[in-house]
C-alpha positions in Angstrom: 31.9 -1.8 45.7 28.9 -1.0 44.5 26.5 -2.9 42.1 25.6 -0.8 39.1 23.8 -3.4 37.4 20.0 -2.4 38.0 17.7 -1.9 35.4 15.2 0.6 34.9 11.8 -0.4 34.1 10.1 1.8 31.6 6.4 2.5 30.9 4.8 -1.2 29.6 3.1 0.5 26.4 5.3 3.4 25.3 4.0 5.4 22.6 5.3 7.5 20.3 4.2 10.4 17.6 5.2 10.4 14.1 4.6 12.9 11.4 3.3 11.7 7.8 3.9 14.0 4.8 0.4 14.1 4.1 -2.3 16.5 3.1 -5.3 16.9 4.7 -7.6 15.8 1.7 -5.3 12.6 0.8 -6.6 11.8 4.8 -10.2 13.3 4.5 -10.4 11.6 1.3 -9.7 8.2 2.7 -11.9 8.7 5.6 -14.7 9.4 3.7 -14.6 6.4 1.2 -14.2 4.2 5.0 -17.5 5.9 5.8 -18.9 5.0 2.7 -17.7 1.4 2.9 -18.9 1.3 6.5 -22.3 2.2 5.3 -22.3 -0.1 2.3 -21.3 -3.2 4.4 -23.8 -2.1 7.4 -21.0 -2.1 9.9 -22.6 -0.5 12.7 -18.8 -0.1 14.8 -15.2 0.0 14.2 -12.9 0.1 17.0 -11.5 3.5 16.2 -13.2 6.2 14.0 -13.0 6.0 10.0 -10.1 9.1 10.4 -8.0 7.5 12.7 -8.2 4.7 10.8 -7.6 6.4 8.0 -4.2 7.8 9.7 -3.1 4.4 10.7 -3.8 2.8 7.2 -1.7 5.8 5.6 1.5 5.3 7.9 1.6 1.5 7.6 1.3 2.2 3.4 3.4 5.1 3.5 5.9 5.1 6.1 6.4 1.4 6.0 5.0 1.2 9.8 4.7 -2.0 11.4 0.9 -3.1 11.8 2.0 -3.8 15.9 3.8 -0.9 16.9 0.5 1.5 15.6 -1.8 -1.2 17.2 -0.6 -1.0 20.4 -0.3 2.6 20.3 -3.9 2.7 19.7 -5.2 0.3 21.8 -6.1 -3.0 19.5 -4.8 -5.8 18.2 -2.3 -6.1 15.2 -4.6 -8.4 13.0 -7.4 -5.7 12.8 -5.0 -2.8 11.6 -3.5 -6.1 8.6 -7.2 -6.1 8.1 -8.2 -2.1 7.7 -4.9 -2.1 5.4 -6.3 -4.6 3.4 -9.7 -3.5 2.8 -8.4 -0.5 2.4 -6.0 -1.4 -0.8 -8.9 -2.9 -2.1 -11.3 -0.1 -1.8 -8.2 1.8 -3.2 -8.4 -0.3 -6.1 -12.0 -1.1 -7.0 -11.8 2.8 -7.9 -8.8 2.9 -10.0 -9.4 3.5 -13.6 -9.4 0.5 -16.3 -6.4 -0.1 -19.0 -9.2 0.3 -21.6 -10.9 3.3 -20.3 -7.2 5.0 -19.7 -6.5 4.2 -23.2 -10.0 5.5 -24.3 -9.5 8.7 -22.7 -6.2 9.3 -24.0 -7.5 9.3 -27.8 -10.0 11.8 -27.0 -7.8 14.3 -25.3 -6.1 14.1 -28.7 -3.2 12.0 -26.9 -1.4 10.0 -29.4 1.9 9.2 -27.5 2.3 7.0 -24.4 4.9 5.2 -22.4 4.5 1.9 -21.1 7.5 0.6 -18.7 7.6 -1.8 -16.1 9.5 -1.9 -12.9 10.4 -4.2 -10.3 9.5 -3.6 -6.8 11.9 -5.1 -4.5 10.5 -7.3 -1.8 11.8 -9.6 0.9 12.5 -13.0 0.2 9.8 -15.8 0.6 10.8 -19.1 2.2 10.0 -22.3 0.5 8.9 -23.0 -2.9 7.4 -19.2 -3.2 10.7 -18.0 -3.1 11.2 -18.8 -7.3 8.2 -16.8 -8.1 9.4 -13.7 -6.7 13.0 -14.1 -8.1 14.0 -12.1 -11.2 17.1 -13.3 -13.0 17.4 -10.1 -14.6 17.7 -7.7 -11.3 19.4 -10.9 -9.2 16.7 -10.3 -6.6 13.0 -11.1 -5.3 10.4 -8.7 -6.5 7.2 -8.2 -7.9 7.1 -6.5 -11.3 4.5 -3.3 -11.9 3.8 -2.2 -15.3 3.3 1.8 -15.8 1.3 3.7 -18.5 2.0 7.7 -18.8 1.0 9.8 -21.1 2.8 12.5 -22.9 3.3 14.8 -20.4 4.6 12.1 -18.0 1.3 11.8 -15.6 0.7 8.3 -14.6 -2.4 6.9 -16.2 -2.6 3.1 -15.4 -0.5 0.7 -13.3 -1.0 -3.1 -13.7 -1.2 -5.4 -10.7 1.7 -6.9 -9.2 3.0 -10.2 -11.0 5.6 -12.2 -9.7 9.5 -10.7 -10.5 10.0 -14.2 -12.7 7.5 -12.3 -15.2 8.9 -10.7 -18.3 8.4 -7.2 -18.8 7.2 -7.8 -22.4 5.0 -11.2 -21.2 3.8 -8.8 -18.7 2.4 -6.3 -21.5 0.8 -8.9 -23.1 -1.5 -10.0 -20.2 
């Protein structure tokens, strides 16, 4: 009888290609405001160039990739693509535009209608005391609440930061 239960070692580091629904000026656009940052924080190195990094910051954000399958892929370590992400939401927003200038705009267009509507983005639950933030009572699960401004025409104008599901929608507003 023969024994059939050998195992077949694969490659250690397998890595695989994945396609993002992007366009090439979301990417190009990204890139160049890393450049910029680069520049402004006299970073004379990254591991990887500002478009690949670009590309890896995109498919963690859009594709929900996880941070150590794209590092290994690419050769570094998982806390420096958590790191690119996060500068990167924060470059992202440091150029989003103001509630008041949003508003400001508006009545000059000659805009007098706009929607305002929150939302609650589902999230995993925390452990320990953090959990209760997250939890809204109204949706029965953990979350962080967004609030939305659009105007007429439904074109998004403004989005709040994230505040902890718990938040009212109305409380939320008010802030």
């Amino acid at each position: 009888m023969k024994n059939n239960n050998e195992t077949v070692e694969g490659p250690a580091g397998l890595v695989y290609t994945a396609r993002l629904p992007l366009s090439s000026a979301t990417l190009n656009y990204l890139a160049t405001l890393i450049r910029s940052h680069l520049k402004k924080i006299g970073s004379p190195w990254r591991a990887l160039p500002p478009g690949k990094i670009a590309g890896i910051v995109l498919a963690v954000l859009r594709c929900d990739q996880r941070p150590g399958d794209l590092a290994g892929g690419n050769g570094i370590h998982r806390t420096t693509v958590t790191r690119w992400v996060r500068e990167v939401v924060g470059m992202l927003s440091a150029r989003a535009p103001r509630l008041d200038r949003a508003l400001k705009r508006i009545t000059r267009s000659g805009g007098g209608v706009v929607l305002l509507d929150g939302s609650l983005i589902r999230t995993r639950r925390c452990t320990g005391t953090a959990n209760r933030n997250n939890y809204s009572g109204k949706h029965k699960c953990h979350g962080l609440l967004v609030i939305a401004l659009t105007d007429d025409r439904g074109r998004m104008l403004w989005v709040s930061a994230a505040r902890p599901g718990r938040t009212s929608e109305i409380t939320a507003c008010r802030h």
